[in-house]
PASEBA-1860 file (N, C-alpha, C; in nm, 3 decimals):
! residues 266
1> XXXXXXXX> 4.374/-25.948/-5.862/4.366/-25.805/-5.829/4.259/-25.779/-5.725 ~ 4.132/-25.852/-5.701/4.028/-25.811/-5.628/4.065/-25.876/-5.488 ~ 4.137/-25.978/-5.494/4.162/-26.043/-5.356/4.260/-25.952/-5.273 ~ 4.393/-25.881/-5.389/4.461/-25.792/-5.319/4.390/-25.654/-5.234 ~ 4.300/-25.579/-5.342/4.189/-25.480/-5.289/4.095/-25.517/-5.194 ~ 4.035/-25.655/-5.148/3.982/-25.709/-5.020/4.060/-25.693/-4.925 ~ 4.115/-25.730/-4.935/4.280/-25.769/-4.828/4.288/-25.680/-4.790 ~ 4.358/-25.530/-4.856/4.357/-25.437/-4.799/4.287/-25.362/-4.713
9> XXXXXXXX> 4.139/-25.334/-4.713/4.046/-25.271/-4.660/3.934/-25.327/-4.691 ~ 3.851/-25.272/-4.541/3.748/-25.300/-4.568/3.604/-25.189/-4.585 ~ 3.564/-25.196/-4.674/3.481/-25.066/-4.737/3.382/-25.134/-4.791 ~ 3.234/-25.062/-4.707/3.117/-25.133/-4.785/3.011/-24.969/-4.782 ~ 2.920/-24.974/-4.822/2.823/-24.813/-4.846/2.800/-24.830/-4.712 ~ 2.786/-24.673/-4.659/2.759/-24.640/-4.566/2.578/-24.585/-4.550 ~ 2.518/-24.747/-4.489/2.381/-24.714/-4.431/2.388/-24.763/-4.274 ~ 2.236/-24.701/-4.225/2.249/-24.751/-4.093/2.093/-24.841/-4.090
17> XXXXXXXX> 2.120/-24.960/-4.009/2.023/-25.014/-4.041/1.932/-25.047/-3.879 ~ 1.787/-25.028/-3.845/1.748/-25.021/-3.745/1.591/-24.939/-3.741 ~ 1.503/-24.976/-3.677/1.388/-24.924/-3.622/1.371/-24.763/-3.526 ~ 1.255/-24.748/-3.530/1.232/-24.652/-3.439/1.207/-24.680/-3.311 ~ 1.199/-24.641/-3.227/1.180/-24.714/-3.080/1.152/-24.582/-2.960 ~ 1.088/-24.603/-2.852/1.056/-24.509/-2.765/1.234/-24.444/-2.721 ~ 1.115/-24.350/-2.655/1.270/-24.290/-2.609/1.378/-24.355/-2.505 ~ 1.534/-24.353/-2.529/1.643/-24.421/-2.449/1.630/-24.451/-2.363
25> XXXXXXXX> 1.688/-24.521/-2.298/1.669/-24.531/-2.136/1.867/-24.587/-2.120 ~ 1.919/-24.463/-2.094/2.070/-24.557/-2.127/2.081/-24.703/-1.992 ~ 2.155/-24.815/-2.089/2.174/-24.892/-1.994/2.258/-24.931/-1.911 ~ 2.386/-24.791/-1.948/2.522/-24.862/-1.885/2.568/-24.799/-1.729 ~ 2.636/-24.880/-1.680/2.601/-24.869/-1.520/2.686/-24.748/-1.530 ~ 2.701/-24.666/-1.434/2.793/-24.529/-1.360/2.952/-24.578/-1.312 ~ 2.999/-24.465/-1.442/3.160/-24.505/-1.425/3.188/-24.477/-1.247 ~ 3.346/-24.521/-1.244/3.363/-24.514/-1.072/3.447/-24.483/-1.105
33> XXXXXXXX> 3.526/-24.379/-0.993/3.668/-24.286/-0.999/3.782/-24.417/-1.046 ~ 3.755/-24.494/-0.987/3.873/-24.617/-1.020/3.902/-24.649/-1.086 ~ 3.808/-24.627/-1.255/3.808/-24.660/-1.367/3.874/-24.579/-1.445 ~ 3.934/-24.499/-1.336/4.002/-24.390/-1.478/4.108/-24.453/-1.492 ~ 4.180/-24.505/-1.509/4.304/-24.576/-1.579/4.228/-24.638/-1.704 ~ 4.133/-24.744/-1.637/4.116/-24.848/-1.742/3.923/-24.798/-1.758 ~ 3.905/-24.750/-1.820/3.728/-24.723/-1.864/3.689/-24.815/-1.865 ~ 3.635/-24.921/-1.792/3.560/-25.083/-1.852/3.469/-25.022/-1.871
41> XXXXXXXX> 3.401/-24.933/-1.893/3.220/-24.944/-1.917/3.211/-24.846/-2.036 ~ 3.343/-24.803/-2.070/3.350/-24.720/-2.223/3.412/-24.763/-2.343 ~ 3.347/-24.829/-2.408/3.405/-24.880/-2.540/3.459/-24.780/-2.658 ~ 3.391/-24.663/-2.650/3.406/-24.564/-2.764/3.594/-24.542/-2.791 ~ 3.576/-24.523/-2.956/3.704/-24.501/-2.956/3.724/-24.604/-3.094 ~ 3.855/-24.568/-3.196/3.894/-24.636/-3.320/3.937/-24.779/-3.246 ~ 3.917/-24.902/-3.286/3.992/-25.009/-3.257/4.027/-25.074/-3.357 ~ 4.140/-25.150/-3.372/4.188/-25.228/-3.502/4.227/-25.406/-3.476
49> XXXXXXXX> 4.194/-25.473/-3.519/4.213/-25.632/-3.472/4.358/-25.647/-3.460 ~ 4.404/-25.742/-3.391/4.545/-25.771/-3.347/4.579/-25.942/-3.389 ~ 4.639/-25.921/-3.477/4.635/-26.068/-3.526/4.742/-26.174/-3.451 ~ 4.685/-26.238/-3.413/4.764/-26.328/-3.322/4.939/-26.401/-3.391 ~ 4.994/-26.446/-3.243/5.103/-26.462/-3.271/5.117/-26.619/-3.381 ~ 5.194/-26.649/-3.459/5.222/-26.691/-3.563/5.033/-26.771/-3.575 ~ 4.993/-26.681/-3.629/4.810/-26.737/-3.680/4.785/-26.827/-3.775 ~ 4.905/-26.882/-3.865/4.862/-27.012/-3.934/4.920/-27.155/-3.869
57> XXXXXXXX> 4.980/-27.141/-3.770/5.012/-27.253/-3.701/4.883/-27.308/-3.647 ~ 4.883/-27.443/-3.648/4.814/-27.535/-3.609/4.680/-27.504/-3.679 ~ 4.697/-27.456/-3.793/4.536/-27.422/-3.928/4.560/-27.532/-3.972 ~ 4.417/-27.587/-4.066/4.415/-27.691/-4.160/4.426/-27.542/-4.307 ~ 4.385/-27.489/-4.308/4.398/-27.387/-4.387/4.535/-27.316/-4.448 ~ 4.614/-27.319/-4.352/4.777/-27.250/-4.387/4.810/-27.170/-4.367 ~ 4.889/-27.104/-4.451/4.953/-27.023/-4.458/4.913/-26.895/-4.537 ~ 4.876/-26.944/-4.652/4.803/-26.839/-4.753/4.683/-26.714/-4.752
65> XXXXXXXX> 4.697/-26.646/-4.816/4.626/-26.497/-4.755/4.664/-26.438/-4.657 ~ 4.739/-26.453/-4.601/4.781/-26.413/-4.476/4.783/-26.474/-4.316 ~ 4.746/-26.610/-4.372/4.639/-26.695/-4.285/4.526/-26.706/-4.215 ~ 4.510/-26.799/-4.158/4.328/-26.815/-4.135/4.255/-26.679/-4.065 ~ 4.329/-26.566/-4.009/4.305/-26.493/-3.943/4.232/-26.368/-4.051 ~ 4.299/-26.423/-4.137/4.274/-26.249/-4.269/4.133/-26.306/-4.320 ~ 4.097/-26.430/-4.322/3.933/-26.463/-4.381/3.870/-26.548/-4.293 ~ 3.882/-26.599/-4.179/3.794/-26.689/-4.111/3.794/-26.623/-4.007
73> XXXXXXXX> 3.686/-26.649/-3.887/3.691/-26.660/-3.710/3.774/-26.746/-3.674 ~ 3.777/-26.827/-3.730/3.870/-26.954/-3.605/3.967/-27.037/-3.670 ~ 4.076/-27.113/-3.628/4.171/-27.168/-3.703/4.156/-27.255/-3.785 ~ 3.977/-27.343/-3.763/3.947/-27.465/-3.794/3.783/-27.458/-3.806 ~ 3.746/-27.602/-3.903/3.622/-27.568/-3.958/3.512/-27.609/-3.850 ~ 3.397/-27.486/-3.841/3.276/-27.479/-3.771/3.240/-27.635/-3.783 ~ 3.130/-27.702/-3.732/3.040/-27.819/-3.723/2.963/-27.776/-3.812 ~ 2.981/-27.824/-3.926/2.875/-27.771/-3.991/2.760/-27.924/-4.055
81> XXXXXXXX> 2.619/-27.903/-4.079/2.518/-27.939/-4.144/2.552/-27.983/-4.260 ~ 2.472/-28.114/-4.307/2.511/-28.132/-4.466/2.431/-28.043/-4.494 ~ 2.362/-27.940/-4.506/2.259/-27.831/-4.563/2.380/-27.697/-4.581 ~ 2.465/-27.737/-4.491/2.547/-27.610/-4.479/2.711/-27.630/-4.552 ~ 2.723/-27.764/-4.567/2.803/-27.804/-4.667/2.812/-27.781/-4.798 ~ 2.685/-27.846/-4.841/2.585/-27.780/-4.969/2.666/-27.664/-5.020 ~ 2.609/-27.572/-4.905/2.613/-27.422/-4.966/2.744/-27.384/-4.973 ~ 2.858/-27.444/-4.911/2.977/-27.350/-4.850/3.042/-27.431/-4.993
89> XXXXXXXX> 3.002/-27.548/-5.069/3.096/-27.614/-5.161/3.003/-27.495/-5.296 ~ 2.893/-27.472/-5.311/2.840/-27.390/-5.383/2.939/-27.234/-5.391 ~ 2.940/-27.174/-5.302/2.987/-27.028/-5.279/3.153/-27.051/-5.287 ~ 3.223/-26.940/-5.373/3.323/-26.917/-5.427/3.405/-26.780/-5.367 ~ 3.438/-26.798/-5.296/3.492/-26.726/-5.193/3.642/-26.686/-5.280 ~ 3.730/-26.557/-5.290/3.829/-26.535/-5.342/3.942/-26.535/-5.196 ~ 3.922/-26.617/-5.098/4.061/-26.590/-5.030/4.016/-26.760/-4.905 ~ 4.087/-26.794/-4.903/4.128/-26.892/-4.802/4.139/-27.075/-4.881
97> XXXXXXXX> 4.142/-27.176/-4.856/4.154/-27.277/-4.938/4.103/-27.329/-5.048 ~ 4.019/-27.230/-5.079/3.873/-27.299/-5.199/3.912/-27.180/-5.283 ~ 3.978/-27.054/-5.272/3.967/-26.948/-5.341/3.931/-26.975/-5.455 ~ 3.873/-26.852/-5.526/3.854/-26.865/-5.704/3.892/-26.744/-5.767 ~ 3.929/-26.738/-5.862/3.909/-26.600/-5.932/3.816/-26.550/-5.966 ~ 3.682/-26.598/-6.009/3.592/-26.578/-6.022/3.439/-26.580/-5.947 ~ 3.450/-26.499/-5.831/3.383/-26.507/-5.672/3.289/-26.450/-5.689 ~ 3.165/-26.555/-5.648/2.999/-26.533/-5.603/3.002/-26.403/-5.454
105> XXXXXXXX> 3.107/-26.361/-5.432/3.093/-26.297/-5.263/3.007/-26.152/-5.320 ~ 2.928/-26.173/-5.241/2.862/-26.018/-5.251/2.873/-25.911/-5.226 ~ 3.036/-25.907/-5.168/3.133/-25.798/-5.093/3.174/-25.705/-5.219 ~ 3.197/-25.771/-5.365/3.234/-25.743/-5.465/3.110/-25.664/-5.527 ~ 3.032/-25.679/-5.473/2.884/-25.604/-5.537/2.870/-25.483/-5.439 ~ 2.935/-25.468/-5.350/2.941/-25.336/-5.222/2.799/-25.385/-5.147 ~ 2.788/-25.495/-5.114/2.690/-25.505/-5.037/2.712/-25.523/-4.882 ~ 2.651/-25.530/-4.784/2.740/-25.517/-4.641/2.752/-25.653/-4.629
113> XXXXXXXX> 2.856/-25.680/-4.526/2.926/-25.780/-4.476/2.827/-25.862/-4.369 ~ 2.776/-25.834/-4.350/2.675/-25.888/-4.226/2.769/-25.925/-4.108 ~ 2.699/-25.984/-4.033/2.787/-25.991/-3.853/2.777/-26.191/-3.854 ~ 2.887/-26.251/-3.846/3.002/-26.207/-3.796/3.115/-26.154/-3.877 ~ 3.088/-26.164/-4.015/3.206/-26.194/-4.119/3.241/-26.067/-4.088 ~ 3.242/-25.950/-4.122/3.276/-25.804/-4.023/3.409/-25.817/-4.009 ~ 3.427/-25.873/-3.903/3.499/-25.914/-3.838/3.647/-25.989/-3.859 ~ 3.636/-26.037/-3.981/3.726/-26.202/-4.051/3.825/-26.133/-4.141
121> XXXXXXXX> 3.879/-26.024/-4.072/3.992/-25.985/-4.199/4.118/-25.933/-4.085 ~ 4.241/-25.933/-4.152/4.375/-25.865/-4.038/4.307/-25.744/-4.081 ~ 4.239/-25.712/-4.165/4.250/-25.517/-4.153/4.113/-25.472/-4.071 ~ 4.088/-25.591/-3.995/3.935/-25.567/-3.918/3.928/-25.445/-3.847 ~ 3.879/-25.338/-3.823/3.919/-25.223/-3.736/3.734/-25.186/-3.769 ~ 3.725/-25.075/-3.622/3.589/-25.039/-3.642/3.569/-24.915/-3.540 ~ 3.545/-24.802/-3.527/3.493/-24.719/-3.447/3.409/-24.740/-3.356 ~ 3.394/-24.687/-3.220/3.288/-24.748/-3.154/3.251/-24.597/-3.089
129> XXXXXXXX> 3.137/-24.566/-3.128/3.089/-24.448/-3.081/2.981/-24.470/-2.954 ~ 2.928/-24.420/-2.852/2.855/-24.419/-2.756/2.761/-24.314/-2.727 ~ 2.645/-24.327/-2.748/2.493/-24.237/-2.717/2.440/-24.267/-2.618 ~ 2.360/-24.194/-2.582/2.227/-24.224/-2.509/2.131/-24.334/-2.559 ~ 2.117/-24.478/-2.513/1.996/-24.569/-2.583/2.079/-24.643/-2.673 ~ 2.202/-24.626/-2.768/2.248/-24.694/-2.867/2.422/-24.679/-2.847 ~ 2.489/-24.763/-2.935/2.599/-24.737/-2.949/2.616/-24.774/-3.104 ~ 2.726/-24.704/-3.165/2.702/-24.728/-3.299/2.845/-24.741/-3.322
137> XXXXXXXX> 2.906/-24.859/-3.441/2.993/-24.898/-3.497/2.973/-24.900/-3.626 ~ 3.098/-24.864/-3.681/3.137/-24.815/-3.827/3.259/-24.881/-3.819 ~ 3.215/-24.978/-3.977/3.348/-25.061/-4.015/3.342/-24.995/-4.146 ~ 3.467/-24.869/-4.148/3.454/-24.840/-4.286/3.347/-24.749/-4.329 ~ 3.279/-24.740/-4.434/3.159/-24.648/-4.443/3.068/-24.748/-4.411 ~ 3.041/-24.852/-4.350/2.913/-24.929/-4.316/2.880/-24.905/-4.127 ~ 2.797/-24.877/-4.113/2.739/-24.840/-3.996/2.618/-24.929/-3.926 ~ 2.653/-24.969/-3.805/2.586/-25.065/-3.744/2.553/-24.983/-3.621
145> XXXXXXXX> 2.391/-25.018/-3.577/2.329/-25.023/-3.455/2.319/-25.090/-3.368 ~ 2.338/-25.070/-3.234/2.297/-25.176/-3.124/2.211/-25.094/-3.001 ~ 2.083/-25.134/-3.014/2.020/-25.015/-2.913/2.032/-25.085/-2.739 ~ 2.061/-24.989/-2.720/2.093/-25.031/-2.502/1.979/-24.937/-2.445 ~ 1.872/-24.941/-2.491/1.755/-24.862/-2.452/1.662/-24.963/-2.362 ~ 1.719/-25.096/-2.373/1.598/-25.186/-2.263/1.500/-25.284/-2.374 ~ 1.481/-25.203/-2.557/1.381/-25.250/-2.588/1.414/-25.408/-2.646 ~ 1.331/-25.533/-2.671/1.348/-25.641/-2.725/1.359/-25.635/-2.888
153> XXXXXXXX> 1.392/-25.760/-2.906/1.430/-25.746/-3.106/1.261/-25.745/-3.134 ~ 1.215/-25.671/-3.221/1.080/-25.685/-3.306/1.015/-25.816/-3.365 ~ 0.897/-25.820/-3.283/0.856/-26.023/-3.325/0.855/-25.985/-3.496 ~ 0.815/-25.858/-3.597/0.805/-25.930/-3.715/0.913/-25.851/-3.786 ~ 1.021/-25.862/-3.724/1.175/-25.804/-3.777/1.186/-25.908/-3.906 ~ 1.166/-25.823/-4.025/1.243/-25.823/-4.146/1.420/-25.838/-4.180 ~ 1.441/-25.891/-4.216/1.590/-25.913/-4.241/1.667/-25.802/-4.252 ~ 1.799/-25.795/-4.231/1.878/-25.668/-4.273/1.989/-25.736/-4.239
161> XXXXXXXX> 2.075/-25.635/-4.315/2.200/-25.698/-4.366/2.319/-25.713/-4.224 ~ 2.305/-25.650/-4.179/2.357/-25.625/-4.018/2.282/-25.681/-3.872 ~ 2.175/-25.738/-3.954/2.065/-25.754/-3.863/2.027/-25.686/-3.755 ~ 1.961/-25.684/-3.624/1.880/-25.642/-3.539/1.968/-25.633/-3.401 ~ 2.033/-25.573/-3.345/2.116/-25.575/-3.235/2.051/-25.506/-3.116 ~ 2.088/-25.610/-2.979/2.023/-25.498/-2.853/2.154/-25.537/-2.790 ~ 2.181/-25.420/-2.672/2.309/-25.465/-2.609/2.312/-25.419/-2.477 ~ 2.349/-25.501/-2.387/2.358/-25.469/-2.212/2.441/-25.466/-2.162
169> XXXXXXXX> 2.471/-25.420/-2.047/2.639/-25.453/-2.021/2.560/-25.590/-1.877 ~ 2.647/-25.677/-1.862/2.684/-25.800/-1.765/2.757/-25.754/-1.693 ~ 2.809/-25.685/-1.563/2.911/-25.671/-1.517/2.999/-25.593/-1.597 ~ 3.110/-25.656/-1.592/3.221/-25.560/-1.676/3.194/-25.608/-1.830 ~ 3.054/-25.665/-1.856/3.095/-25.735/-2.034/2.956/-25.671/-2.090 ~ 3.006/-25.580/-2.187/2.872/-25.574/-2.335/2.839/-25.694/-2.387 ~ 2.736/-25.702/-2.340/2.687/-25.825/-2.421/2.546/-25.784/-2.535 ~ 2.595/-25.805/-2.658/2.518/-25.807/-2.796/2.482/-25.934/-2.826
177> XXXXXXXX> 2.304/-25.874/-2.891/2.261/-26.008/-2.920/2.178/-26.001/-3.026 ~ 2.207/-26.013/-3.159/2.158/-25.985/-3.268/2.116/-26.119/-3.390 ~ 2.011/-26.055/-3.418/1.892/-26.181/-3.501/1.901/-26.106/-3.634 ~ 1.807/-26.141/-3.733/1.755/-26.105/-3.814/1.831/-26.066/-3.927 ~ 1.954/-26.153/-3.945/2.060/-26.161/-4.047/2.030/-26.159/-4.162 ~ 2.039/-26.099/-4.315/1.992/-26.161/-4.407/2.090/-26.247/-4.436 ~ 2.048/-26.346/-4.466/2.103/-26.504/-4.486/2.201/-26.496/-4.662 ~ 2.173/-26.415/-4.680/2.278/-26.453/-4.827/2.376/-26.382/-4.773
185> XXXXXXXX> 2.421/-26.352/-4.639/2.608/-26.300/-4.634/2.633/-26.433/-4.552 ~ 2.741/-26.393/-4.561/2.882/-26.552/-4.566/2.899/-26.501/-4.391 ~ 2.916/-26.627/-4.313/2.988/-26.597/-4.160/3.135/-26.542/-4.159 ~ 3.186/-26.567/-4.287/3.349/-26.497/-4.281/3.391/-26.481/-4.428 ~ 3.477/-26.455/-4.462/3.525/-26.484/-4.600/3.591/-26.582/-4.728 ~ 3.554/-26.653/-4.632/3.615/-26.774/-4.695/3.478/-26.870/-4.729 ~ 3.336/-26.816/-4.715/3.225/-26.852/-4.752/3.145/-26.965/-4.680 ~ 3.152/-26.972/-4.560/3.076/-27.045/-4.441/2.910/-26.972/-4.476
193> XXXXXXXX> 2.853/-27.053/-4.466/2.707/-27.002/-4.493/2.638/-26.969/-4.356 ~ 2.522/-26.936/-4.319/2.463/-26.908/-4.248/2.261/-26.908/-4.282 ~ 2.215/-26.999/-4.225/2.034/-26.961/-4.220/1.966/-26.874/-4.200 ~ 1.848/-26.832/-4.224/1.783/-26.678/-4.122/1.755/-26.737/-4.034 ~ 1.781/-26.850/-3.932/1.788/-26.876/-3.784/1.922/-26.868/-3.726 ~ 2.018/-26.789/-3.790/2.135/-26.750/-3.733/2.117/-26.602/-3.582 ~ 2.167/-26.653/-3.481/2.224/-26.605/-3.391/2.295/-26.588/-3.327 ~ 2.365/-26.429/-3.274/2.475/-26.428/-3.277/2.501/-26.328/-3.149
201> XXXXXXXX> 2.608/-26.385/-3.024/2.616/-26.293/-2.918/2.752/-26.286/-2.917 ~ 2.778/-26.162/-2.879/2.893/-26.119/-2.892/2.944/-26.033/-2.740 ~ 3.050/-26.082/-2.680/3.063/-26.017/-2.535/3.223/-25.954/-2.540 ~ 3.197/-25.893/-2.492/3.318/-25.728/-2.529/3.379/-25.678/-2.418 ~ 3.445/-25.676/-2.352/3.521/-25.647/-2.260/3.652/-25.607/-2.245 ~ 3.659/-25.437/-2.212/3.785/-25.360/-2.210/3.892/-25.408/-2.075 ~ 3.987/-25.491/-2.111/4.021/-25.557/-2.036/4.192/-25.457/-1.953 ~ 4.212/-25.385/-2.067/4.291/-25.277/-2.047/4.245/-25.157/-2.137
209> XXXXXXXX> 4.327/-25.071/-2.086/4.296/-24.899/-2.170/4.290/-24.970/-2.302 ~ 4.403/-24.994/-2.342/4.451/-25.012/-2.500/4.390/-25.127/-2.584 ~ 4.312/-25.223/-2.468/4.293/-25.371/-2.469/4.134/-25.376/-2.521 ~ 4.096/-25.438/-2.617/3.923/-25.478/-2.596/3.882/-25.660/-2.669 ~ 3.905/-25.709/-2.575/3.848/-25.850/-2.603/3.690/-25.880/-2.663 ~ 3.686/-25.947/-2.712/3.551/-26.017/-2.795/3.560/-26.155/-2.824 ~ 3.440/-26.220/-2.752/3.394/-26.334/-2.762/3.264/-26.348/-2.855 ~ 3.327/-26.429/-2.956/3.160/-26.480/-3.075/3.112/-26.558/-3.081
217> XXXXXXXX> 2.981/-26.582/-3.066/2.894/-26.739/-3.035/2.832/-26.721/-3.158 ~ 2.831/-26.805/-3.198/2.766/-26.857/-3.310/2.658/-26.955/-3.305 ~ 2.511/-26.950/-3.341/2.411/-27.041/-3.325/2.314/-26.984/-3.401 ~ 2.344/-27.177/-3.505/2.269/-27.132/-3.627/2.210/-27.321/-3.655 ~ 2.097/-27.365/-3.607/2.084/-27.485/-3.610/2.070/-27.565/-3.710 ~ 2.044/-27.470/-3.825/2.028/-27.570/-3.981/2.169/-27.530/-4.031 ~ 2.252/-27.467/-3.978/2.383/-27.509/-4.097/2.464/-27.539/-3.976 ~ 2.481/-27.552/-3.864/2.560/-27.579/-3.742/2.536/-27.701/-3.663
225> XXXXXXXX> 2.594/-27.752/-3.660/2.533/-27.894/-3.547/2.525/-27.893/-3.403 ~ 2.600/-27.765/-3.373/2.655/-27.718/-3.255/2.674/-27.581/-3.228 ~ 2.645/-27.488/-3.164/2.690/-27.359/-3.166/2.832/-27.339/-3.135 ~ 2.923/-27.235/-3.187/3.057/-27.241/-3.162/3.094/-27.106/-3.107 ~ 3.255/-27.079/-3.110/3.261/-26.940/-3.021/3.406/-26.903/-3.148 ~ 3.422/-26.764/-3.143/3.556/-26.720/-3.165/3.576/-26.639/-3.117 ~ 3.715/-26.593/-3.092/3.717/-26.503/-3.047/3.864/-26.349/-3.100 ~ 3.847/-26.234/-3.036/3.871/-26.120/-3.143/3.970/-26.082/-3.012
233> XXXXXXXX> 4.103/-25.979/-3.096/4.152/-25.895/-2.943/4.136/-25.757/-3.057 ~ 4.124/-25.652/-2.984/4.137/-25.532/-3.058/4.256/-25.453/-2.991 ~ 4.314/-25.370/-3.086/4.388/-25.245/-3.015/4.357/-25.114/-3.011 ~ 4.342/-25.051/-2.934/4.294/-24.914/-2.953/4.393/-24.793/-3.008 ~ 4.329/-24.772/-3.116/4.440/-24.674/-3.225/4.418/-24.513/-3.155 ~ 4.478/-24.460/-3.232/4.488/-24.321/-3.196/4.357/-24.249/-3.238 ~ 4.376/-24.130/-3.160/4.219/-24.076/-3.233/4.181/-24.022/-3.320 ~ 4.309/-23.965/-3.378/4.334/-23.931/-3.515/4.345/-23.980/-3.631
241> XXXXXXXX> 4.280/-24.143/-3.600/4.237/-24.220/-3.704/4.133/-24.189/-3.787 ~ 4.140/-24.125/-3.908/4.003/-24.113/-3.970/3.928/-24.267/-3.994 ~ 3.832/-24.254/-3.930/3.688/-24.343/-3.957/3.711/-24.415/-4.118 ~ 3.665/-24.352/-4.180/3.614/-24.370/-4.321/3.723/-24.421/-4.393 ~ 3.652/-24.448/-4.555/3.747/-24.505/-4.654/3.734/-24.483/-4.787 ~ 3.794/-24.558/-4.851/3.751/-24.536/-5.029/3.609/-24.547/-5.027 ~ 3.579/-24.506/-5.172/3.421/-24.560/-5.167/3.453/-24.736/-5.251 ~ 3.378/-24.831/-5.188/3.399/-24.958/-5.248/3.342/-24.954/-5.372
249> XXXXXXXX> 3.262/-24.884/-5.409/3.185/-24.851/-5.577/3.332/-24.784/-5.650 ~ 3.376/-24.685/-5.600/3.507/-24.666/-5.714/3.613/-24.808/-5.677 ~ 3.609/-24.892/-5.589/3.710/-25.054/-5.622/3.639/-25.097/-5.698 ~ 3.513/-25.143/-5.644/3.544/-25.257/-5.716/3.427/-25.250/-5.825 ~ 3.309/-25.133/-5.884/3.252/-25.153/-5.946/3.283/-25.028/-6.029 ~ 3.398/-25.122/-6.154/3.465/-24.996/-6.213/3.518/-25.105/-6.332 ~ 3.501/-24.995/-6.465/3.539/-25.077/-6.563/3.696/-25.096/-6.588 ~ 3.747/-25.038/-6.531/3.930/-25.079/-6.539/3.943/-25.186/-6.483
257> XXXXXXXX> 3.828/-25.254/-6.430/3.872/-25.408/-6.329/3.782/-25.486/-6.410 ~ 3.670/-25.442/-6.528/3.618/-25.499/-6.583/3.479/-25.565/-6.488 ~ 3.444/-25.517/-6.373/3.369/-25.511/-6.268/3.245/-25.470/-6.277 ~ 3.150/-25.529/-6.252/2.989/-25.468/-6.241/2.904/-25.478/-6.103 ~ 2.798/-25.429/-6.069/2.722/-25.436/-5.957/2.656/-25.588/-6.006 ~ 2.668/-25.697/-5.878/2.579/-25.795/-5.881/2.464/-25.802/-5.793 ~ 2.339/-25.824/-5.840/2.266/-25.826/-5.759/2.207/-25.959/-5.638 ~ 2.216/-25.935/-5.527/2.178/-26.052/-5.490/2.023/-26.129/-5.516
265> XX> 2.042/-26.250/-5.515/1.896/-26.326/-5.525/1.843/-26.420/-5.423 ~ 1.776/-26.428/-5.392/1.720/-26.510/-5.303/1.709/-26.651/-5.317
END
């Protein structure tokens, strides 16, 4: 029952997580008349993941859940660390080859998803709103910061669940670059671990109106041997998509499922 209610949506409490900082300085360059067909320098707007054409072909993973696309980044397994082995045979993930019925994921406790796992579901979709100094994304009721104000990540940045995001544009590409992960969320759902020396850039590029590409680097040297990449296509939904969702406290922490809040531990 809980793997079906994952599957479906994705819903975690809606906080925003982030510092105070001087005032904006926006960083994104000046649209040009030419861009009105295709906005490259405007991300804002509902987007929903586009799951590729037959996505369990050529998986070691399969067919199941929907395939590798509904719980992992990539078709095939990261380089991973015997430190990072360890952990990923430890953690009990309810969807991809190891599933259990009985899952350590902390998604089930409504805790946030952290970056990249976000991302690792067919019902991946996320709002992308645009300010002065920041841009802000909402997956669901969970809300993420990325400040484009110029400032650097904080030398004594504390962990958070979304971690610490700054973002620039490259030319035609947003490029995000976010630290300060707390280390007990999973890189996807199928329970890939991650260190608090996980880093993570992410480059975004509206390649058409309807179109928004994403590239994910992954670099994390104690559970990775190698940094890796995946990558995302989005579609841009209508605008009359409402944002929001259930509250994940009435799924999944409810006694008709026999369900409680778990707390995480360190």
């Amino acid at each position: 029952m809980r793997s079906i209610l994952l599957a479906a949506t994705l819903v975690f409490p809606a906080v925003i997580f982030g510092q105070a900082g001087e005032e904006p300085k926006p960083s994104k360059p000046d649209k040009m008349a030419s861009q009105q067909v295709n906005p490259v320098y405007d991300l804002s707007g509902p987007w929903g993941a586009r799951a590729p054409e037959g996505n369990a072909r050529n998986s070691p993973y399969g067919d199941g859940d929907g395939g590798w696309w509904n719980f992992a980044l990539r078709p095939d397994e990261p380089p991973m660390t015997a430190w990072a082995q360890a952990k990923f045979k430890a953690n009990k993930p309810s969807f991809g080859p190891n599933r259990e019925e009985n899952s350590n994921d902390l998604a089930y406790g409504c805790f946030p998803p952290g970056v990249p796992r976000v991302y690792a579901a067919i019902a991946a979709g996320m709002q992308i709103i645009e300010q002065p100094g920041r841009t802000l994304m909402l997956f669901g009721q969970n809300v993420r910061q990325i400040y484009t104000d110029g400032r650097p990540h904080p030398k004594d940045l504390h962990p958070l669940w979304m971690g610490h995001s700054i973002g620039s544009w490259q030319g035609d590409t947003f490029v995000v670059d976010t630290i300060g992960i707390d280390d007990r969320t999973w890189i996807d759902r199928m329970g890939h671990p991650h260190s608090d020396a996980l880093h993570i850039v992410e480059r975004f590029r509206r390649v058409a109106y309807n179109t928004l590409e994403l590239e994910i680097t992954v670099d994390d040297p104690k559970a990775y041997t190698a940094p890796w990449t995946a990558n995302k296509v989005f579609q841009l939904r209508p605008r009359t998509v409402r944002a929001g969702g259930p509250s994940c406290e009435d799924m999944f922490i409810n006694e008709a499922f026999g369900l409680k809040p778990m707390l995480p531990s360190r």
